[in-house]
C-alpha positions as CSV (number, residue, x, y, z in Angstrom):
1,X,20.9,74.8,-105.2
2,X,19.5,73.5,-108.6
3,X,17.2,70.5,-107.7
4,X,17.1,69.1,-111.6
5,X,20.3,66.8,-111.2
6,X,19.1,65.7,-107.7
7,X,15.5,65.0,-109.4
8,X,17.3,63.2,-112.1
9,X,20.1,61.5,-110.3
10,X,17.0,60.0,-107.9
11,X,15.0,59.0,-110.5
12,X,17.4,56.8,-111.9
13,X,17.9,55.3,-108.7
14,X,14.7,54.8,-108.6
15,X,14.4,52.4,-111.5
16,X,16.8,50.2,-109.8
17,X,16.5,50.3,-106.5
18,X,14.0,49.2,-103.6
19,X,15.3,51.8,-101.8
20,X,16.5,55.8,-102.0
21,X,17.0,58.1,-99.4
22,X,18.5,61.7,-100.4
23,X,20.2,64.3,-98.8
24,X,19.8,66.9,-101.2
25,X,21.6,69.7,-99.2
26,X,24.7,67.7,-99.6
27,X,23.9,65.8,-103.0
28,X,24.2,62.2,-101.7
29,X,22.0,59.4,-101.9
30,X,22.3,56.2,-100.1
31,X,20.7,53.3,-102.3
32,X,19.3,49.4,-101.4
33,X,19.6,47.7,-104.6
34,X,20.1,43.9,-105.8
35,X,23.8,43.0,-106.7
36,X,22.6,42.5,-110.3
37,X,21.3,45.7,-110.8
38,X,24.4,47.2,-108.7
39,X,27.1,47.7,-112.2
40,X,24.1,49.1,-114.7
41,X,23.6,51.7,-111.9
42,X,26.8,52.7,-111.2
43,X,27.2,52.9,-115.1
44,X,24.3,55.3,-116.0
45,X,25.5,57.2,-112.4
46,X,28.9,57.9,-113.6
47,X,28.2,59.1,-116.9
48,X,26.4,62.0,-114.7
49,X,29.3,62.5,-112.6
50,X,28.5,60.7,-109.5
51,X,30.4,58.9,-107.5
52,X,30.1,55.5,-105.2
53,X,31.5,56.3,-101.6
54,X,30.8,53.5,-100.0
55,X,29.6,49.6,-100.7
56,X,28.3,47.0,-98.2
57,X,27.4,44.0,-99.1
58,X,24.2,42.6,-97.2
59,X,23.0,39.0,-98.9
60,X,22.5,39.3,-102.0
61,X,21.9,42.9,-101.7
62,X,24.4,46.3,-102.0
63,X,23.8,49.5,-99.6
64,X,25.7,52.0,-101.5
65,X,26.0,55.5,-100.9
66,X,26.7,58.1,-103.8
67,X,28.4,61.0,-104.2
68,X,27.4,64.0,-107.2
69,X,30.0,65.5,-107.9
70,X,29.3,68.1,-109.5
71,X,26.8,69.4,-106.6
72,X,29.8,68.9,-104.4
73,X,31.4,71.2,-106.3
74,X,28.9,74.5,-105.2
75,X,29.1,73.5,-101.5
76,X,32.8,73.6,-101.5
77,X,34.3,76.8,-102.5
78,X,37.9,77.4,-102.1
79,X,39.4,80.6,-101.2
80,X,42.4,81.5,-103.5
81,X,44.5,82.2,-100.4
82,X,44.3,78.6,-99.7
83,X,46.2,77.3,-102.4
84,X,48.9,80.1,-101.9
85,X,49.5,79.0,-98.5
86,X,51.1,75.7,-100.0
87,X,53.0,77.2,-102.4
88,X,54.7,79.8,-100.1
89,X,55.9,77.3,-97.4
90,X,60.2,77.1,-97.9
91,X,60.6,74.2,-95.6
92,X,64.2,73.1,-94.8
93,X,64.8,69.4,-94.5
């Protein structure tokens, strides 16, 4: 898997955050950051395609995890068969 959007995605993070942990085998990252640097964050995060999963608010703190996409998107491969079998079902109602 290419490691420059992880490295990227991270360092961004990074800026922001008193906190990163990465999973880069999945492309997630699960971020402690202040709620005033929460919005500028996500905002520079989804111009890169990444996006928020899950938000808990602890004080005046967020644990958010994030999502990139477009890493998500060469773990998950989907077989043409599987979209056929939808297609093909004549259900009688």
């Amino acid at each position: 898997m290419d490691q420059r959007p992880i490295g990227l995605i991270k360092s961004i993070c990074e800026e922001f955050c008193d906190c990163v942990l990465v999973d880069a085998s999945m492309g997630s990252f699960l971020v402690y950051i202040k709620k005033r640097y929460y919005q500028p964050l996500s905002s520079r995060l989804g111009q890169l395609e990444v996006v928020e999963l899950f938000k808990n608010k602890r004080d005046n703190r967020y644990v958010v995890l994030y999502q990139a996409m477009e890493l998500v998107d060469d773990i998950i491969q989907f077989e043409d068969d599987d979209f056929e079998d939808f297609e093909d079902d004549d259900l009688d109602w």
